[in-house]
N, C-alpha and C positions, 0 to 999 in steps of 0.2 A: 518094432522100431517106434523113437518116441516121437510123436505128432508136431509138426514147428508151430510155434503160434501165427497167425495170421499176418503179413507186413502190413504197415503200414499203405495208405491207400494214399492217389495224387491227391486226391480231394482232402483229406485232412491236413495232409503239408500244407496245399495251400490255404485254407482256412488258419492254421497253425500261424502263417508266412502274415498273412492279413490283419490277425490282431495281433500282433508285435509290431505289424506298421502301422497300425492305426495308435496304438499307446505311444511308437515313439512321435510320432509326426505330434499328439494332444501335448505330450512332454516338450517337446521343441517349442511348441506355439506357448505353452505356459510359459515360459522360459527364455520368450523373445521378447515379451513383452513387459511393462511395468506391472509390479506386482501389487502397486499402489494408484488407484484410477483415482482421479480429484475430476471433478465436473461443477462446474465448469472450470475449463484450463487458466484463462485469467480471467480476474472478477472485477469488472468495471464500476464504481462508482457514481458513474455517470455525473453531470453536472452539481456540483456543490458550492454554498456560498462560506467563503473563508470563516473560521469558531465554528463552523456546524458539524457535528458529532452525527455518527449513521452507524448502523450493522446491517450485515449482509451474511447470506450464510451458504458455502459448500457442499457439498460430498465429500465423501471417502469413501473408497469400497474399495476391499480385498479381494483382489481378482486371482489371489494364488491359494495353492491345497493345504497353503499351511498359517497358522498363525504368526500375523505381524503384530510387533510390538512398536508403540511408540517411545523412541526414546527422548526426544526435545523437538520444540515448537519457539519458530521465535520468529523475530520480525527486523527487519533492517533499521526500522525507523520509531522511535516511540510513541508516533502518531498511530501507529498500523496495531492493533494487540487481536493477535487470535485467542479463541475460546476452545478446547475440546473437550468432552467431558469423561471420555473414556481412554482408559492406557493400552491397549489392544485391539486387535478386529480380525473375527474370527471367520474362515476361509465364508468366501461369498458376502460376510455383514458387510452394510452398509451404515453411515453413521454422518449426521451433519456437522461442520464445523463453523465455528460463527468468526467474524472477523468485524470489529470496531476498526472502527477511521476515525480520528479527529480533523480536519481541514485544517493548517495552522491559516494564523492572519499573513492575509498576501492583500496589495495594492495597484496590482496587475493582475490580468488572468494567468492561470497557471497550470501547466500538465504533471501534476504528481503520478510520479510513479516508483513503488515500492516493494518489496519482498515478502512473503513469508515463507521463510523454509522448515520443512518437516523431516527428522532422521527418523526412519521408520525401517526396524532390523536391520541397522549400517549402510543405509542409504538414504541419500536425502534426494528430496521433494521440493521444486520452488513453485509457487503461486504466486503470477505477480498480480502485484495489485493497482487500475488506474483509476485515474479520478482527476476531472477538469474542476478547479477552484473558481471559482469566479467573485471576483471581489467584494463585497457592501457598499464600500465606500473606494473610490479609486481616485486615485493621488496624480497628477498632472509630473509632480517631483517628489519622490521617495527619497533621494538624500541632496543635502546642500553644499555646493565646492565655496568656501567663502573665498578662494584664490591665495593672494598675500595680503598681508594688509599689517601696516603697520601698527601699533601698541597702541596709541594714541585715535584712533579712527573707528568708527561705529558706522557697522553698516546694517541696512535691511533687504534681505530675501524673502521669500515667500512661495506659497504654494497652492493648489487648487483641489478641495475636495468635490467630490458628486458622488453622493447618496445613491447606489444602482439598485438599491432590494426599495421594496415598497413599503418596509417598514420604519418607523419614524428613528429619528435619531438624533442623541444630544452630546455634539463632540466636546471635549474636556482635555488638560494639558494632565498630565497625571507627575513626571517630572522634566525637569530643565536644567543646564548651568547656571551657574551664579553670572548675573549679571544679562541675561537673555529675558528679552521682555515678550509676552505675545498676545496676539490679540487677531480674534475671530471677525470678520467681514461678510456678511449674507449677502451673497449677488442677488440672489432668486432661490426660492423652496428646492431645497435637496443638493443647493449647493453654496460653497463659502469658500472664504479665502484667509487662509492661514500666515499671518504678518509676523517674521521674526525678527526685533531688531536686535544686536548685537552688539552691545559697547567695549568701551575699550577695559570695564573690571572684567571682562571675562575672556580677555583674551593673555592677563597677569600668568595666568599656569600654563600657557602654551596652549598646546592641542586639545581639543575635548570629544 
């Protein structure tokens, strides 16, 4: 009579039983998660004076078993431009990404905040990006209602600058309307007062 081979034992089924749930359970976890880790999640700029230019720089890491691919990098704002130097990252690398800010010119303080999205193997990634502006120079009035005013009538408004950064400063008219006259007033160091008058050639083409 031929001999049976020996059955299996409980002990191997279960050991059998254990690493199948131990792979699916790693499978599920890999799989719940982003396959794409950015660190830090949003990247503060912290305090900036309005024209000042700064970089700050990221992570990336591929937290999955396979190779990502980057497909596009971009930014909501033209102020905001990321850098990456690499087009992949390969399961575990890690890799930093750099991110320029511009501050545009602001007259009030400011809470900017912006985007950068990453599609990375058909799924995309946002990093937002914040950043408190803080003025140079700050404006009392940023723009002028001159009301009604008939053709013939020249009026003067004005407005109040203050110098807030400690570095020196020489304000200038760079352009105007035809017929807009102005002229600078120093109360006191760091601050002036901006004199627009407004006559009646420059009110000929209507609105300006």
């Amino acid at each position: 009579m031929q001999a049976q081979p020996p059955a299996v034992g409980w002990t191997a089924r279960v050991l059998v039983i254990g690493v199948i749930a131990v792979i699916a359970v790693i499978a599920w976890f890999q799989g719940s998660r982003p396959s794409l880790e950015i660190s830090p999640l949003v990247l503060d700029m912290g305090p900036v004076w309005d024209g000042q230019s700064l970089a700050r720089t990221v992570t990336l890491k591929n937290t999955s078993w396979r190779t990502l691919k980057i497909e596009d990098i971009r930014s909501d704002c033209g102020c905001t431009v990321p850098k990456l130097a690499v087009s992949e990252l390969k399961p575990g690398q890690s890799v930093p990404m750099e991110v320029a800010f511009a501050a545009p010119i602001s007259y009030k303080q400011l809470d900017s905040s912006k985007n950068v999205a990453l599609k990375v193997s058909g799924k995309v990634y946002k990093l937002p990006v914040k950043a408190l502006i803080r003025p140079r120079v700050e404006a009392d009035t940023i723009s002028f209602d001159l009301g009604v005013l008939d053709k013939r009538e020249a009026r003067t408004i004005s407005a109040e600058l203050t110098n807030k950064s400690k570095a020196e400063w020489s304000p200038r008219i760079v352009s105007k309307p035809t017929g807009v006259e102005v002229e600078w007033k120093e109360q006191e160091p760091g601050r002036i007062e901006l004199l627009v008058k407004v006559s009646p050639t420059a009110m000929l083409e209507g609105a300006w």
